[in-house]
C-alpha positions as CSV (number, residue, x, y, z in Angstrom):
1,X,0.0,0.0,0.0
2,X,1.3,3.4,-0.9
3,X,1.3,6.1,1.4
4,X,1.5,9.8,0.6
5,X,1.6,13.1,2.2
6,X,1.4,16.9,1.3
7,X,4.3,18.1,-0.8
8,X,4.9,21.1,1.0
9,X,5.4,19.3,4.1
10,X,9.0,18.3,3.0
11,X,9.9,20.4,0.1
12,X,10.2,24.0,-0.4
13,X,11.2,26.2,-4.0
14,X,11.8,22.8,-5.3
15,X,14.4,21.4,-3.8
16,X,13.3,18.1,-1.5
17,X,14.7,17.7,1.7
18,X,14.8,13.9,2.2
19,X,15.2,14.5,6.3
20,X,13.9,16.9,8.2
21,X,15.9,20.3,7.9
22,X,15.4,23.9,8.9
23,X,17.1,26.9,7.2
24,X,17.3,29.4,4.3
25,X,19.0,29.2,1.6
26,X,19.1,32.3,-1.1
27,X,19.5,32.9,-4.9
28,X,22.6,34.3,-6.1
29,X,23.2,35.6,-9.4
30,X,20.7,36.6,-12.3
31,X,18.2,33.7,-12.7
32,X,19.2,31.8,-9.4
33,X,22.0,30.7,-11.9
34,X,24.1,29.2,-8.4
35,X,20.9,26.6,-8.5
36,X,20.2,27.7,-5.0
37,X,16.7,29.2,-4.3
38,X,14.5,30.9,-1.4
39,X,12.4,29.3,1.3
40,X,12.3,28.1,4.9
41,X,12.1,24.3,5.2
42,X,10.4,23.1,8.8
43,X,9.9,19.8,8.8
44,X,9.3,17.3,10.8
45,X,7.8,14.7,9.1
46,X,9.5,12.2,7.2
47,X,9.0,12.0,3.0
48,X,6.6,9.5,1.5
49,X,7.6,6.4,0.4
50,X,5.8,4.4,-2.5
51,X,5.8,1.0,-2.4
52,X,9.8,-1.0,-3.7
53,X,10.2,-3.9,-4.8
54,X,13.4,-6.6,-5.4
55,X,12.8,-7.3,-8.7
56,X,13.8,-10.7,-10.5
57,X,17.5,-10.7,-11.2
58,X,18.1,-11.5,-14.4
59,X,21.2,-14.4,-14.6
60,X,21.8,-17.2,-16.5
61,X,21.3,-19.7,-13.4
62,X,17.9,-17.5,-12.8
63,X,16.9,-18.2,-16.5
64,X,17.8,-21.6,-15.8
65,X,15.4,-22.0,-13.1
66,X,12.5,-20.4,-14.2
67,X,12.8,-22.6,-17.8
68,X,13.1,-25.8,-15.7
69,X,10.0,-24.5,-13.2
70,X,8.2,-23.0,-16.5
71,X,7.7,-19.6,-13.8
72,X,7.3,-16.4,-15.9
73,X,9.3,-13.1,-15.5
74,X,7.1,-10.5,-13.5
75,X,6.4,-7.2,-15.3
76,X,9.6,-4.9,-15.4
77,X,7.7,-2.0,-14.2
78,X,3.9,-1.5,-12.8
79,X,0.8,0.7,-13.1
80,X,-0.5,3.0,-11.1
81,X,-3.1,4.8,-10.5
82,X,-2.4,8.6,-10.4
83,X,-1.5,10.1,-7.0
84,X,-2.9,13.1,-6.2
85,X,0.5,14.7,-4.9
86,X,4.2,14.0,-5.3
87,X,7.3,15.6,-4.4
88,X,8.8,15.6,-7.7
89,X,7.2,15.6,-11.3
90,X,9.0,14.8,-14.1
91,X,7.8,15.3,-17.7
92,X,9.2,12.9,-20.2
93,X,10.0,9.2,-19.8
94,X,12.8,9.3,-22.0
95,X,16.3,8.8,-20.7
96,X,16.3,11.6,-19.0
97,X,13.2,11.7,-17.4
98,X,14.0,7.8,-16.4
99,X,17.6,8.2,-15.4
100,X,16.6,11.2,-13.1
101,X,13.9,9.5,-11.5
102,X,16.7,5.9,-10.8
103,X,19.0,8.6,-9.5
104,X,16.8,10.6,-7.1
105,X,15.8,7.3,-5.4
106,X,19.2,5.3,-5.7
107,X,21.3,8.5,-5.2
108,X,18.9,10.2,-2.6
109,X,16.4,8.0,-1.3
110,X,13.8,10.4,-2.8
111,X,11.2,7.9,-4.1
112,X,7.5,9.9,-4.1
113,X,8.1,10.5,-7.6
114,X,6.0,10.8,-10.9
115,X,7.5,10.5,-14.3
116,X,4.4,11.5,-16.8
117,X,4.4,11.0,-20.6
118,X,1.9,11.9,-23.1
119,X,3.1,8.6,-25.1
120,X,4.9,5.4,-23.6
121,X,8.4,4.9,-22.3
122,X,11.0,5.7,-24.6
123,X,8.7,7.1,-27.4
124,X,10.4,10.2,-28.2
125,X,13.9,10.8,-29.2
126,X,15.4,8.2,-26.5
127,X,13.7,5.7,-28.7
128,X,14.4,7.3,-32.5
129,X,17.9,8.1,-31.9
130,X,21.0,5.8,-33.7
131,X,22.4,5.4,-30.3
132,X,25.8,6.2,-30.7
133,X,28.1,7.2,-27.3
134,X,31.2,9.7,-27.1
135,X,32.9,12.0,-25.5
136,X,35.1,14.0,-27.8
137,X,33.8,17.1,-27.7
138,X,35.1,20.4,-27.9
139,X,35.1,22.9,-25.3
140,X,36.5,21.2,-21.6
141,X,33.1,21.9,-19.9
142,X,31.6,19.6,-22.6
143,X,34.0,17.0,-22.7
144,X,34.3,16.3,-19.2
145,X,30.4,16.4,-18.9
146,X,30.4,13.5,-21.8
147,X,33.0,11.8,-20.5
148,X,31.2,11.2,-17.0
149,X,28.5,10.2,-19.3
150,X,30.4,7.7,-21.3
151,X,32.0,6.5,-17.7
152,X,28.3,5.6,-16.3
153,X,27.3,4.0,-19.7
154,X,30.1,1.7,-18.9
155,X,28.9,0.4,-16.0
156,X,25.5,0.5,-16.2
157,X,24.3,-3.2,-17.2
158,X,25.7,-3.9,-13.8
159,X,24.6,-1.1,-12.0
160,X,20.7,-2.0,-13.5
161,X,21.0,-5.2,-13.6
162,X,20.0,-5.2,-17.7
163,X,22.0,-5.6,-20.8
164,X,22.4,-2.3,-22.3
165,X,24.9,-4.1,-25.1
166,X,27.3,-1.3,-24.7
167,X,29.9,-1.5,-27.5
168,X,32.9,0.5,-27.8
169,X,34.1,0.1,-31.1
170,X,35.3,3.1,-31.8
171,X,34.2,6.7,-33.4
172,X,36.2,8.1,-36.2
173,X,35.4,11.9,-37.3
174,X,36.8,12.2,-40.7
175,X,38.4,15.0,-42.3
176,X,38.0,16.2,-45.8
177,X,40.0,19.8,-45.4
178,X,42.2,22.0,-43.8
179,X,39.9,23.6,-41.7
180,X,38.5,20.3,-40.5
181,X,41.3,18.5,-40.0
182,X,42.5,21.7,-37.6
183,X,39.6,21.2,-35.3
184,X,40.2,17.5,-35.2
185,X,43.3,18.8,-34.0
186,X,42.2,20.9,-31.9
187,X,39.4,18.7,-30.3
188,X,42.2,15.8,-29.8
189,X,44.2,18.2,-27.5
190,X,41.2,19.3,-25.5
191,X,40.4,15.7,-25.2
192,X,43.5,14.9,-23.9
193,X,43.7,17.4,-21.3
194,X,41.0,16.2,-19.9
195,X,42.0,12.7,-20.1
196,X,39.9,11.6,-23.0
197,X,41.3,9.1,-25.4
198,X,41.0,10.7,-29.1
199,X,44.1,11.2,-31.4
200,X,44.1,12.4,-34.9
201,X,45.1,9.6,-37.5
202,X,46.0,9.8,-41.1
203,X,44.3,8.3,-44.6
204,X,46.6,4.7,-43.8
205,X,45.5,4.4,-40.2
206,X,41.2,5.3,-41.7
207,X,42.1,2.4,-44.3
208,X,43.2,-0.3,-41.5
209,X,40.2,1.1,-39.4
210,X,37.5,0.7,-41.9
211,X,38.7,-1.2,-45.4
212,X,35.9,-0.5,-47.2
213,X,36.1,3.5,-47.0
214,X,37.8,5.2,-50.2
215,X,40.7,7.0,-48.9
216,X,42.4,7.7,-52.2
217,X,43.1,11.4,-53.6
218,X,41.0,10.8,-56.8
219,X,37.8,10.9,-53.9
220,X,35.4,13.7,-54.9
221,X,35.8,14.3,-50.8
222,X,39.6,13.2,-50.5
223,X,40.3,11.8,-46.7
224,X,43.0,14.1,-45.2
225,X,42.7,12.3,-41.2
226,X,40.3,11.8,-38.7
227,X,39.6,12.2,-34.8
228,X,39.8,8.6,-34.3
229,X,37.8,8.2,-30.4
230,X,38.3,4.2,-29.0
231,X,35.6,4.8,-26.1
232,X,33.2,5.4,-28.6
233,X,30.8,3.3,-29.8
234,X,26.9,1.9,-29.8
235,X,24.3,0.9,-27.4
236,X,20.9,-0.3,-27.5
237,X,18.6,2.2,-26.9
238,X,15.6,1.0,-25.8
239,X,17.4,-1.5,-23.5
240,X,18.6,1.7,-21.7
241,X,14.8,3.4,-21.4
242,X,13.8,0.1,-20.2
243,X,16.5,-1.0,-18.0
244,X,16.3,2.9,-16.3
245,X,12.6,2.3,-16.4
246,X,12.6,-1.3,-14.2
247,X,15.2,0.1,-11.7
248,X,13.6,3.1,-11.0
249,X,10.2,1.0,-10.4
250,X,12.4,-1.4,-8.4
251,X,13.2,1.9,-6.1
252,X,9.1,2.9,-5.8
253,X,9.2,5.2,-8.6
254,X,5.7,5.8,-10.2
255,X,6.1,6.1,-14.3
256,X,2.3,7.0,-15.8
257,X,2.2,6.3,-19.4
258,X,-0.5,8.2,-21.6
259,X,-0.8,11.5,-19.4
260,X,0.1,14.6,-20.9
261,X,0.9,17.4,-19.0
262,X,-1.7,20.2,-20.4
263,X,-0.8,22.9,-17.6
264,X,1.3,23.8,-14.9
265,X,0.2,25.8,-12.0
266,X,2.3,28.7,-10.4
267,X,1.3,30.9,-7.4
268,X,2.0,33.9,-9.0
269,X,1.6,35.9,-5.5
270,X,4.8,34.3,-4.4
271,X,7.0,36.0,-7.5
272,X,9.8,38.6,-5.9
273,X,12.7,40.1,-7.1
274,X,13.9,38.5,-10.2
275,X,12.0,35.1,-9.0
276,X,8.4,34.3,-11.4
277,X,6.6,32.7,-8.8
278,X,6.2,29.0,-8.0
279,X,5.1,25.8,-9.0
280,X,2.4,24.3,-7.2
281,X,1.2,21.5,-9.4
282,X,0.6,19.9,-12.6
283,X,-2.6,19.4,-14.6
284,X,-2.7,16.3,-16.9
285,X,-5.4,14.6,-18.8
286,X,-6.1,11.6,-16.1
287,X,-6.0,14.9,-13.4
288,X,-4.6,17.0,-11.4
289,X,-1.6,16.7,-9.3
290,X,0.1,18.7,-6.4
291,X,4.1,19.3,-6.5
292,X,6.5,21.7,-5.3
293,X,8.9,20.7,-8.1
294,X,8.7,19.9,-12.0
295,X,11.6,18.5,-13.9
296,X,11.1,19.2,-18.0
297,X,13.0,16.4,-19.9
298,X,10.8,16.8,-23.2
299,X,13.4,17.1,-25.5
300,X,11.7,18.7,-28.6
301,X,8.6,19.7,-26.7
302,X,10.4,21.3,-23.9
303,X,9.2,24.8,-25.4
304,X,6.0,23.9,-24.9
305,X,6.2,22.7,-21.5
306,X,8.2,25.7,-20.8
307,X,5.7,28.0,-22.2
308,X,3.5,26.9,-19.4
309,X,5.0,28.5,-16.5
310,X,5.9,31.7,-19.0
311,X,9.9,30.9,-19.4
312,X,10.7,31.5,-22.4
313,X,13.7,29.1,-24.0
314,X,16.2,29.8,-27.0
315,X,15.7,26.5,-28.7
316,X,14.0,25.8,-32.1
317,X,12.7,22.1,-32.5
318,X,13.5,20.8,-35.5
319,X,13.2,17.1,-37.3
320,X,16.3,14.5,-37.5
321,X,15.9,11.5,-39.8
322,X,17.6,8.1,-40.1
323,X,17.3,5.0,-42.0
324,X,18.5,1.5,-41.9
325,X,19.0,-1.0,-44.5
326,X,18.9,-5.1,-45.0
327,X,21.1,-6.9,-43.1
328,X,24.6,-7.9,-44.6
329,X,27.7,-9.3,-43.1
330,X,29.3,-7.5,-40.5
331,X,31.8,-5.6,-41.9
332,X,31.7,-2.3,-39.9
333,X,33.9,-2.2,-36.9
334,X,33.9,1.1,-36.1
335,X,30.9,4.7,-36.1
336,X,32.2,6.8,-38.6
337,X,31.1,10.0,-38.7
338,X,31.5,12.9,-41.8
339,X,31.0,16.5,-40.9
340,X,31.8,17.7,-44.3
341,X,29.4,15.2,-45.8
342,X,26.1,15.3,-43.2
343,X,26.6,11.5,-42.8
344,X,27.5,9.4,-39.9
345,X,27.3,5.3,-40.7
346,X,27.5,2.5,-37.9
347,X,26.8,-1.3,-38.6
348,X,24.6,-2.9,-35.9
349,X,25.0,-6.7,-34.2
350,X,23.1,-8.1,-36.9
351,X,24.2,-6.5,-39.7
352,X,22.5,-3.5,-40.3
353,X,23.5,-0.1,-41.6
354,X,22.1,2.8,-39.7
355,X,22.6,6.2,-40.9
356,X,21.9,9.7,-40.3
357,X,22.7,13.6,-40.8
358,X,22.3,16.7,-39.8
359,X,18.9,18.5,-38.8
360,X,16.8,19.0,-41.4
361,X,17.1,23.3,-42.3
362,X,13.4,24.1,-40.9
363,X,11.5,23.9,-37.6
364,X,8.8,21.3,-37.4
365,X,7.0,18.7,-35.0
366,X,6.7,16.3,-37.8
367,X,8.0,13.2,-37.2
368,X,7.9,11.8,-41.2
369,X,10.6,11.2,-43.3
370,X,11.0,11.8,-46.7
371,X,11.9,11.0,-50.2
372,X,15.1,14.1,-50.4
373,X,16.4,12.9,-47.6
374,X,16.8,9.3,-48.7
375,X,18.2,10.3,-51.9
376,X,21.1,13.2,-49.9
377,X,22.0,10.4,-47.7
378,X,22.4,7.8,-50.1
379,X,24.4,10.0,-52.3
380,X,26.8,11.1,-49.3
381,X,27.5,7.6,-47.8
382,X,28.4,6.1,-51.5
383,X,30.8,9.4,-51.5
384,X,33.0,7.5,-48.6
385,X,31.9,3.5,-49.6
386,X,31.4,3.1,-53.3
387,X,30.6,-0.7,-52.3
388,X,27.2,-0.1,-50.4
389,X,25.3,0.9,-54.0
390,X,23.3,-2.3,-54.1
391,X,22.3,-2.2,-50.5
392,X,18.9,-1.5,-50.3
393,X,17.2,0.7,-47.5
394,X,13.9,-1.1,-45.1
395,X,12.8,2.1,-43.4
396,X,13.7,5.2,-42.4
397,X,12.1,7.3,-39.3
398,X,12.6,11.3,-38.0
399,X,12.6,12.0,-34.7
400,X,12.7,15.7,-32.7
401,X,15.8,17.8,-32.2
402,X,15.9,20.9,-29.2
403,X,18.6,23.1,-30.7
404,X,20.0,25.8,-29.1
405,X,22.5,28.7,-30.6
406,X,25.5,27.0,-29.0
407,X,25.2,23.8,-29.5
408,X,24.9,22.9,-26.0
409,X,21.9,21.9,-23.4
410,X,20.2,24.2,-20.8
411,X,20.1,22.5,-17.7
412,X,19.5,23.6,-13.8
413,X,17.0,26.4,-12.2
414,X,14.8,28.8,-13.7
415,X,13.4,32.2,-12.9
416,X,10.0,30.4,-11.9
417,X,10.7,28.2,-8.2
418,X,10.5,25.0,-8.3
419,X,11.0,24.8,-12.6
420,X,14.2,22.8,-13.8
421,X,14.7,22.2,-17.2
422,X,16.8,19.4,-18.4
423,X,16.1,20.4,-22.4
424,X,17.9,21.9,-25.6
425,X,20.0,18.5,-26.5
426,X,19.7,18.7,-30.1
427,X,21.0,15.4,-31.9
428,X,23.3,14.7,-28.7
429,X,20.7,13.9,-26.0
430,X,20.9,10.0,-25.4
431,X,24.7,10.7,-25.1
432,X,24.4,12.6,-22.2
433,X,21.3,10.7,-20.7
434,X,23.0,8.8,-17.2
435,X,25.3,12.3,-16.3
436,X,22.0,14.5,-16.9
437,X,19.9,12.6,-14.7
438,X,22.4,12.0,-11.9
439,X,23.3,15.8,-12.1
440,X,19.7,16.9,-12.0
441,X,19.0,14.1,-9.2
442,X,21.7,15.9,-7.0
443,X,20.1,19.3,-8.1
444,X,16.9,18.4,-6.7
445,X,18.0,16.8,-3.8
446,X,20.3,19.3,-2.4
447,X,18.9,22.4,-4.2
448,X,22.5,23.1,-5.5
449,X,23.5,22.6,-9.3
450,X,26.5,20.9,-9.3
451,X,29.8,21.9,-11.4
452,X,29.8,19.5,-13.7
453,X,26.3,21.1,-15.2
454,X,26.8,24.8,-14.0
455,X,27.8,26.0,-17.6
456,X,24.6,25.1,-18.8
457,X,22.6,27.1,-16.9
458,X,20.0,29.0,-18.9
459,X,21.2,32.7,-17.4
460,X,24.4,32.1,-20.1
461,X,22.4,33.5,-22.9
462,X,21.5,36.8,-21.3
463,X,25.1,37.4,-20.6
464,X,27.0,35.8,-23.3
465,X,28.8,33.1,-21.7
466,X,27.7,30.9,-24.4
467,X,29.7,26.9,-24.5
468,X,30.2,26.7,-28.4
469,X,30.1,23.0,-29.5
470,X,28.9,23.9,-33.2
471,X,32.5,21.6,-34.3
472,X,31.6,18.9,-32.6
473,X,27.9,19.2,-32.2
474,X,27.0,20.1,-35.9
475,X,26.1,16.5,-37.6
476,X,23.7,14.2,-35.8
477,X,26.1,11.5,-34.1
């Protein structure tokens, strides 16, 4: 049986106190941009707890047993009927949405918590994207926030319980000019400094990497080098959304399916000083629900869930396709990735080409592919691997892009209390998905943002304090 209690009982400007605390705490900074925010908290009542559970481990004695006892496996996660409070809301069961909820109650024992999506787990771009993982970005701020990102990744099947089928094969950024091949450079030492492997490699060293790519100088889009990145590599998306999903059930986590978020309430009589007001609760189609705090992980809708509590975001949604063709022999060791050309090309387990590009040049909410791209793509990816031309292509698919002027996310506090955004990811998002939520966990929990995601705050914009990652950012990989 699930037990509840009022909100405001144990939380104050969004930040949850997991014990009972007393004390102010103060914004700093245009925007609360130190993450810190006003209130009293006086407690002394301890936060609700839903309902844990152990769940089945999955092991091949376990498998074993249940095949020789013909048991079934219980449902990875459960239903619920919709509370009508919670300490924390978080919109969109996407990675993010899931791995902030897993960390709040692994990390902080936080556990009356609602993750709410208008469709079904892993529907939106956690579930369209090509799943490629790196960490060789540009600026330091972004490479060590990757690399965290790329360090969780690695242990996750453990850490879940779940097969993620993390592979790191490899990423290889190729260079068709002068000017790229200088920013290769330039990334490489950047990457190095903050102890990322990534080195730049000539034409020979692409050849031995990937055989079937033309490197000669008679190429209409000669190879000059490449970033060559070994902890790069693939993983299985929707194992990731689901294995997020199970644990964070496991902990007591509620996750509602098929409720959209149409409004957010905010006490407007409590705005002051550069401070909006403050959330008070959520209105979805199955009802309305009471919360101090509401986490928007919407990816391309986040400007509409933004627009809700009147904070207005610098990101344009836009659509990002991808195909996939028949299955051949695996031939494909490593992601290769062409900024020049709008193309990146990986080859999955069994066999598969998956491709992709850049954004498509106009903002939309369609999620349809079409006949241009198919014909760009192909065209660009026979440019590097003459050989693929009899390949033929099953389906291709579009998903939603939040892009923002720098090419980095806005993460942390907004002017409205109790409002954190966790949005404007572009085509990097899943990337970043097991650092974002165990940053925004602690955020939450402690109502300070912590270091590794204080460059993202929204406030940069206003005063030009923008993290550029246009060169490593630019092409959907």
């Amino acid at each position: 049986m699930s037990t509840q209690r009022t909100p405001s009982a144990a939380t104050t400007s969004g930040v949850l106190r997991p014990r009972p605390t007393r004390g102010i705490v103060r914004v700093n900074g245009p925007n609360g941009r130190n993450g810190r925010v006003h209130g009293r908290v006086h407690s002394s009542r301890k936060p609700a707890r839903y309902s844990s559970r152990k769940p089945a481990r999955y092991s091949a004695l376990n498998l074993f047993r249940r095949g020789l006892a013909h048991a079934d496996w219980p449902r990875s996660w459960r239903g619920h009927d919709l509370a009508p409070s919670y300490d924390v809301v978080i919109v969109g069961a996407g990675v993010h949405g899931l791995a902030t909820a897993y960390y709040l109650a692994a990390n902080h024992g936080i556990t009356n918590v609602a993750v709410l999506d208008k469709g079904y787990i892993g529907g939106g771009g956690s579930g369209r994207n090509t799943a490629i993982v790196r960490s060789n970005y540009l600026t330091p701020e972004g490479v060590r926030f990757y690399d965290r990102s790329v360090k969780l990744y690695e242990a996750l099947a453990a850490d879940l319980n779940f097969n993620v089928m993390f592979s790191q094969r490899g990423h290889l950024t190729l260079a068709h000019n002068d000017s790229s091949l200088r920013t290769m450079r330039w990334r490489a030492e950047v990457n190095k400094l903050e102890g990322v492997d990534s080195e730049v490699v000539g034409p020979a060293e692409v050849k031995k990497l990937v055989p079937f790519m033309d490197v000669s100088e008679d190429a209409r889009y000669p190879i000059l080098g490449a970033l060559y990145h070994p902890p790069g590599g693939t993983i299985r998306h929707d194992a990731v959304n689901w294995g997020y999903a199970r644990a964070a059930d496991a902990h007591g986590v509620q996750i509602h399916q098929q409720t959209e978020v149409v409004g957010i309430d905010v006490d407007a009589s409590r705005a002051q000083g550069e401070r909006a007001g403050r959330v008070t609760g959520v209105t979805t189609t199955r009802g309305r629900i009471a919360t101090p705090t509401v986490v928007n992980c919407t990816a391309g809708w986040s400007t509409l869930i933004s627009d809700m509590v009147g904070v207005a975001m610098p990101i344009i949604t836009s659509p990002l396709q991808a195909a996939v063709t028949e299955p051949v022999k695996v031939f494909l060791e490593t992601v290769v990735v062409s900024g020049t050309l709008h193309v990146y090309v990986s080859q999955t387990d069994r066999g598969e080409l998956v491709f992709g590009a850049s954004v498509d040049p106009y903002p939309s909410y369609s999620m349809r592919g079409s006949l241009e791209f198919t014909e760009e793509l192909a065209g660009h990816v026979l440019e590097l691997m003459p050989s693929l031309a009899k390949l033929r292509v099953l389906r291709q698919w579009a998903g939603l892009c939040d892009m923002t002027p720098d090419y980095s996310p806005v993460m942390g506090v907004t002017p409205v209390e109790g409002f954190l955004v966790d949005v404007g990811w572009g085509t990097y998002g899943f990337k970043a998905g097991p650092v974002a939520g165990e940053a925004m966990a602690e955020l939450v929990a402690t109502g300070k943002t912590p270091e590794i995601i204080a460059a993202f705050d929204l406030a940069r914009f206003a005063e030009g304090r923008l993290v550029g990652e246009k060169g490593a950012a630019s092409v959907g990989h």
